[in-house]
C-alpha positions in Angstrom: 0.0 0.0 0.0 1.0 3.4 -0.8 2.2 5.4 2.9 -0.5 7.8 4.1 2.0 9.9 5.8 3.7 11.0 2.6 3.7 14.7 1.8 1.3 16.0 0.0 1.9 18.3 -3.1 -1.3 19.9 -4.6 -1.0 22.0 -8.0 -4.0 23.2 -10.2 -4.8 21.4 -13.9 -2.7 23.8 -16.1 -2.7 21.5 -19.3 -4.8 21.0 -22.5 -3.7 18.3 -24.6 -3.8 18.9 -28.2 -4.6 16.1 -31.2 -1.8 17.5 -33.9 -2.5 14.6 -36.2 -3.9 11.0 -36.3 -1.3 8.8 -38.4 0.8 6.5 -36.6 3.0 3.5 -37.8 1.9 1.3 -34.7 -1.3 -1.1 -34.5 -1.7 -1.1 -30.9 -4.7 -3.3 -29.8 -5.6 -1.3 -27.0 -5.3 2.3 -28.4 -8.1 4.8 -27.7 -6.5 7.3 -29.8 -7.7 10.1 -28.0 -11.3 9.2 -28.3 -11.2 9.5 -32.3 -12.0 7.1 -34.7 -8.7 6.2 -37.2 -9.5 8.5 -40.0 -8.1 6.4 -42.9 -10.5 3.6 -41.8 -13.9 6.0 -41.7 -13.2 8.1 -44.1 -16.2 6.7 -46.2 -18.1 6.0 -43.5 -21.2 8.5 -41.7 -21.3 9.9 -38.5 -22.7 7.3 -36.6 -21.4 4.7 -38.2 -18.0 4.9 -37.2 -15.8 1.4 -36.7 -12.7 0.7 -33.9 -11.2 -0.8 -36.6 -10.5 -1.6 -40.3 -8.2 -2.2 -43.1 -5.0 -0.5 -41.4 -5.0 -2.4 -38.5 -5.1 0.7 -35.8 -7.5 0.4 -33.2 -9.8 3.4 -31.4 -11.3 1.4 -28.9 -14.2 3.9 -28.0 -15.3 4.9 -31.3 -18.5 2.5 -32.1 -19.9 3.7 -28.8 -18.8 7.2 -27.9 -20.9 9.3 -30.3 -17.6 11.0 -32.2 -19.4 13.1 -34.9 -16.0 14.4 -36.6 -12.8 12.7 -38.1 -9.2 14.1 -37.0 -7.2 15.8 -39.6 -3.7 17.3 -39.4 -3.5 20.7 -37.1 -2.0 22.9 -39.8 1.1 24.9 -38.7 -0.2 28.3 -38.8 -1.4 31.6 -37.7 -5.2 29.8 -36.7 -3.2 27.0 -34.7 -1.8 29.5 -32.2 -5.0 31.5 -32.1 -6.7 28.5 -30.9 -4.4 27.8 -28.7 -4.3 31.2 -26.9 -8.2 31.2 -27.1 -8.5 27.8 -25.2 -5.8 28.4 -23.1 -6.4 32.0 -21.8 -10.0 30.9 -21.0 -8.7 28.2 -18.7 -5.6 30.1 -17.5 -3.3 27.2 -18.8 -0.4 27.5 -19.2 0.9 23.9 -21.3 0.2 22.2 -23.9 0.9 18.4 -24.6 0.9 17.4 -28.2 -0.5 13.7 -28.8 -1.4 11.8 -31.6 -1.8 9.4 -33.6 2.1 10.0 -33.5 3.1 13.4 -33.1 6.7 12.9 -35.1 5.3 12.1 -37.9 3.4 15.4 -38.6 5.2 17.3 -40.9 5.2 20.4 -39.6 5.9 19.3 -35.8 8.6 21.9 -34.6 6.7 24.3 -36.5 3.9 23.6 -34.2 6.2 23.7 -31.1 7.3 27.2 -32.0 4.0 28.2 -32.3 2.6 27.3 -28.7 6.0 28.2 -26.9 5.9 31.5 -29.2 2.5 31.7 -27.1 4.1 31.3 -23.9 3.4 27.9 -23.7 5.4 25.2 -22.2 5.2 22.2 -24.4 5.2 18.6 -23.9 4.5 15.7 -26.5 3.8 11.7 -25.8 5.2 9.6 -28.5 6.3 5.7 -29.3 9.8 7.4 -30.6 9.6 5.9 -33.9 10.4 9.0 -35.8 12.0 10.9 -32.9 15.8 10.7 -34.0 14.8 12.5 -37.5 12.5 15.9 -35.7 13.4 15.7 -32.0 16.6 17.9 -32.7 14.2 20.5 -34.4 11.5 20.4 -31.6 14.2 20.5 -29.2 15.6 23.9 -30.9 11.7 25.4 -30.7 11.6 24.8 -27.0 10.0 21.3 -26.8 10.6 21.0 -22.6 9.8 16.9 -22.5 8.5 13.9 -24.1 6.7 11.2 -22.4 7.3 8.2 -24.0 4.7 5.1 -24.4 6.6 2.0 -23.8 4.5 -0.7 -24.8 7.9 -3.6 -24.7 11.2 -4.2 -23.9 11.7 -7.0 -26.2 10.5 -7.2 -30.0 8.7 -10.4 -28.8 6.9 -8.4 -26.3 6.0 -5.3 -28.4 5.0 -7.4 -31.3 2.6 -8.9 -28.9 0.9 -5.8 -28.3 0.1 -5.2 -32.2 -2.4 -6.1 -34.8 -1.9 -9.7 -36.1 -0.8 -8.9 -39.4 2.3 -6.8 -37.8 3.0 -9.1 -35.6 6.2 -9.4 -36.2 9.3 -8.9 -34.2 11.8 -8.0 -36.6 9.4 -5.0 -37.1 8.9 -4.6 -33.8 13.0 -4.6 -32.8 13.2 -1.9 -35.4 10.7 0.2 -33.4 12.0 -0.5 -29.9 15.8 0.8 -31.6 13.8 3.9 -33.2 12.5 4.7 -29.7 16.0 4.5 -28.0 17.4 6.6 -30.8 14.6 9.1 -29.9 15.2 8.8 -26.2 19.1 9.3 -26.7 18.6 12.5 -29.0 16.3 14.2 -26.1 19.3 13.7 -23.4 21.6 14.8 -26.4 19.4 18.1 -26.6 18.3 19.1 -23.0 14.9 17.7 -23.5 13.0 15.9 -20.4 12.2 12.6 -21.3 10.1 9.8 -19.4 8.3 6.5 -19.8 5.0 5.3 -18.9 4.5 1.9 -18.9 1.4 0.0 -18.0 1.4 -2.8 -15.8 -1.9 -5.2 -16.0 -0.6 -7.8 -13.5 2.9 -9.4 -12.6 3.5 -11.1 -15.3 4.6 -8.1 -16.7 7.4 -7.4 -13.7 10.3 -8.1 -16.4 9.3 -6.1 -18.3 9.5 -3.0 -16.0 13.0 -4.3 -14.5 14.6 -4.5 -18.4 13.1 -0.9 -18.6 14.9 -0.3 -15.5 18.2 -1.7 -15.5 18.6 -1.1 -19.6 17.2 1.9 -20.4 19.3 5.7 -19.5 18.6 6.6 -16.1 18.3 10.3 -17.9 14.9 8.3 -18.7 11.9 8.8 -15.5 10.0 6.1 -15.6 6.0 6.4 -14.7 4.4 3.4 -13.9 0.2 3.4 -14.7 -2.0 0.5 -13.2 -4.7 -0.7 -15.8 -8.3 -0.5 -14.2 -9.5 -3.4 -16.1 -7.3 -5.4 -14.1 -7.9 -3.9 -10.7 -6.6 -4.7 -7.9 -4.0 -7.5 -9.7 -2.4 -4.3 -11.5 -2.4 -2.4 -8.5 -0.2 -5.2 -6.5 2.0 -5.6 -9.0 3.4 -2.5 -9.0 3.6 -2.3 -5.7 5.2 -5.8 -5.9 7.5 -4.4 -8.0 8.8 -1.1 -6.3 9.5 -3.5 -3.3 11.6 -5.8 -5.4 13.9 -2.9 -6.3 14.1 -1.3 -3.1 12.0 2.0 -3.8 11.4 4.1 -0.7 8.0 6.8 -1.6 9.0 10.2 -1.3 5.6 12.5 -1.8 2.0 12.1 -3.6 1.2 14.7 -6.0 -2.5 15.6 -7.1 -3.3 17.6 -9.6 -6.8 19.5 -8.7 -9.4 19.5 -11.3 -9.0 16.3 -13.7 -8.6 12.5 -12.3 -4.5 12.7 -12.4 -2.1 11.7 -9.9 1.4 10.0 -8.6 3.4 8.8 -5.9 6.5 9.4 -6.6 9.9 6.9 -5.1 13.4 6.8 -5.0 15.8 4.2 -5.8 18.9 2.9 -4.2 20.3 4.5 -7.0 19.0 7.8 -6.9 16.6 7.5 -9.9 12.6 8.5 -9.6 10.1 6.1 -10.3 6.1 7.2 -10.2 3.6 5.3 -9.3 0.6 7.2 -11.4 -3.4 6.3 -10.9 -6.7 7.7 -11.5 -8.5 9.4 -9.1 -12.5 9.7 -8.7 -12.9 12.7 -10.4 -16.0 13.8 -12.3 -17.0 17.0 -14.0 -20.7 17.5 -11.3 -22.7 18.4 -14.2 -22.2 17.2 -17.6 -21.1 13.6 -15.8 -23.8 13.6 -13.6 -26.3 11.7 -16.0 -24.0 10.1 -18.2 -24.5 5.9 -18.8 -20.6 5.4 -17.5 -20.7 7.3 -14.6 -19.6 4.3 -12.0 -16.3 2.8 -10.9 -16.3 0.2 -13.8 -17.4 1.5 -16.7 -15.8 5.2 -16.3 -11.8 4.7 -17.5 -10.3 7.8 -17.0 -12.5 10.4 -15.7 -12.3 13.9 -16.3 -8.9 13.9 -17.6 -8.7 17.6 -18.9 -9.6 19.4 -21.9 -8.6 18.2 -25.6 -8.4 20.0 -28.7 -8.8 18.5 -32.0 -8.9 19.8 -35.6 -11.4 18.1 -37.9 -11.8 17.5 -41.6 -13.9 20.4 -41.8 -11.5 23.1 -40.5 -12.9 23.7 -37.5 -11.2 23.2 -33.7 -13.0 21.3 -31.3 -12.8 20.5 -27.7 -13.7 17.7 -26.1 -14.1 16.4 -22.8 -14.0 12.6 -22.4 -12.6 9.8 -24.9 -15.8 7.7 -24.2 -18.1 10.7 -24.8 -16.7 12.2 -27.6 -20.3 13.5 -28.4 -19.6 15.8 -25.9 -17.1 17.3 -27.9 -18.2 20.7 -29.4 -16.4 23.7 -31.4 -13.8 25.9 -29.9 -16.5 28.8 -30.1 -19.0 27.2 -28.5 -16.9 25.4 -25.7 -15.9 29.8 -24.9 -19.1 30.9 -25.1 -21.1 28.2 -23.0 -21.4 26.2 -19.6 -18.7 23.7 -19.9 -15.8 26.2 -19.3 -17.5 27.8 -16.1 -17.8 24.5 -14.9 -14.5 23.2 -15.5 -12.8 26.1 -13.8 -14.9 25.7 -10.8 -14.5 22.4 -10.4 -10.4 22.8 -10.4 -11.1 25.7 -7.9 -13.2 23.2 -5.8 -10.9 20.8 -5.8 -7.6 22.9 -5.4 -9.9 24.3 -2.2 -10.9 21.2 -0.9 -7.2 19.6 -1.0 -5.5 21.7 0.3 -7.3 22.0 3.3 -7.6 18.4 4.1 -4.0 17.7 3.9 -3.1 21.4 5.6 -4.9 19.6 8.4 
């Protein structure tokens, strides 16, 4: 069990995450790809209709049953990027942005984009698998790019190739990725970049992989370990299984008021820092109030935060939960209406509420 007398660290939501593009070369089977259905499998498809998966392979987990009305398309690296930007983040007094995917190296345009939002005043952050890293990192890097969390999904090319559609199954593809991403993660200590891992754990079968990731991988690299709510309390023990094994001592609990988000952070013998991230019960009171998933099984993230996407029609929309993407609406009207009150009071709830229970 995670110590209870641990300081306590509280710190307001100040991040949107922001779709920049929906390619990506991996098949992942358990990829909810921000709540979007895979563009090049819907393209032909209506509203409605939308499948989790087709002729590429890619998954999007949510997309038959979360009501997405709109397909991704490329954030274009312009003047109308940063406006959005500003807009959504001045409303919310943000002041980060994390670029996701798809895969955000393989947009074009990607350390154009970086200059755009830290032109803004933004600090920006990106998750990535690292398989294009090496070739645009240096360039993202040079635009201010502060840290890259990277998704490590294997250690070996048999485990990685595990986690992939069964037509890319294959581990000589899969080594190839695995040596992309530690080209990527090389380049980002190579150019002051932040990097880290987060690595799921669904039970303790998967201890090896954490300790390959561990003893293999630069200690430049933090490593965040997630626990899988579909596998409860089994994910749960094996992390903390695993800290034990390798001698980690918890240091503090951070919580980040406002969206479900938090960590315990520990140190090992060795000096490196090791999180220990979950999901806490967090809803937004109103819009979640009602909704069909609103329990501790059925809800996967909670209110994570705000998202921005850019759709096939030109238009920049925010959303509020992968699993509800039909609450997703346009940037205008998300400024304009109830959502954004309610979202800034329930991060000033929160922050309100926390800090007084552990000032105690």
């Amino acid at each position: 069990m995670i110590p209870t007398d641990l300081p306590v660290h509280i710190e307001q939501d100040k991040t949107a995450r922001a779709k920049v593009l929906d390619a990506c070369g991996m098949t992942c089977t358990f990829c909810h790809n921000e709540g979007t259905p895979v563009a090049v499998d819907n393209r032909r498809r209506p509203v409605g209709d939308f499948t989790i998966a087709g002729p590429s392979g890619r998954m999007s987990i949510y997309a038959a049953t979360n009501g997405a009305a709109f397909l991704p398309a490329p954030m274009p690296a312009n003047e109308q990027f940063g406006h959005a930007l500003v807009a959504l983040c001045d409303a919310l007094h943000l002041t980060e942005v994390h670029l996701t995917g798809g895969e955000p190296t393989l947009h074009p345009a990607i350390a154009r984009l970086t200059k755009i939002a830290t032109e803004a005043g933004l600090r920006v952050g990106m998750t990535s698998n690292g398989e294009h890293g090496a070739e645009v990192l240096p360039d993202c890097a040079a635009a201010g790019l502060d840290r890259v969390n990277f998704s490590i999904f294997g250690t070996t090319a048999d485990e990685l190739a595990e986690t992939q559609h069964a037509r890319y199954r294959n581990p000589e593809r899969a080594q190839r990725k695995i040596d992309a991403l530690k080209r990527s993660i090389a380049v980002c200590e190579a150019h002051g970049v932040k990097a880290s891992a987060n690595i799921v754990v669904l039970d303790y079968s998967h201890a090896p992989r954490v300790h390959r990731l561990l003893d293999e991988y630069s200690p430049h690299l933090s490593v965040r370990l997630l626990n899988s709510l579909d596998h409860g309390t089994a994910s749960v023990e094996a992390i903390e299984r695993i800290l034990a094994e390798r001698g980690a001592v918890a240091e503090a609990h951070y919580i980040t008021a406002g969206v479900s988000g938090a960590r315990t952070a520990y140190r090992l013998p060795d000096g490196r820092r090791v999180y220990f991230k979950q999901i806490r019960r967090v809803r937004l009171p109103e819009t979640c109030a009602g909704c069909r998933f609103n329990n501790d099984t059925d809800c996967q993230e909670g209110f994570y935060g705000v998202r921005l996407y850019y759709d096939r029609n030109g238009r920049y929309q925010v959303g509020v939960c992968i699993q509800r993407m039909d609450l997703s609406m346009t940037l205008d009207d998300f400024l304009t209406g109830p959502v954004l009150a309610e979202v800034l009071a329930l991060r000033e709830v929160e922050y309100d509420r926390l800090t007084r229970r552990h000032a105690a």
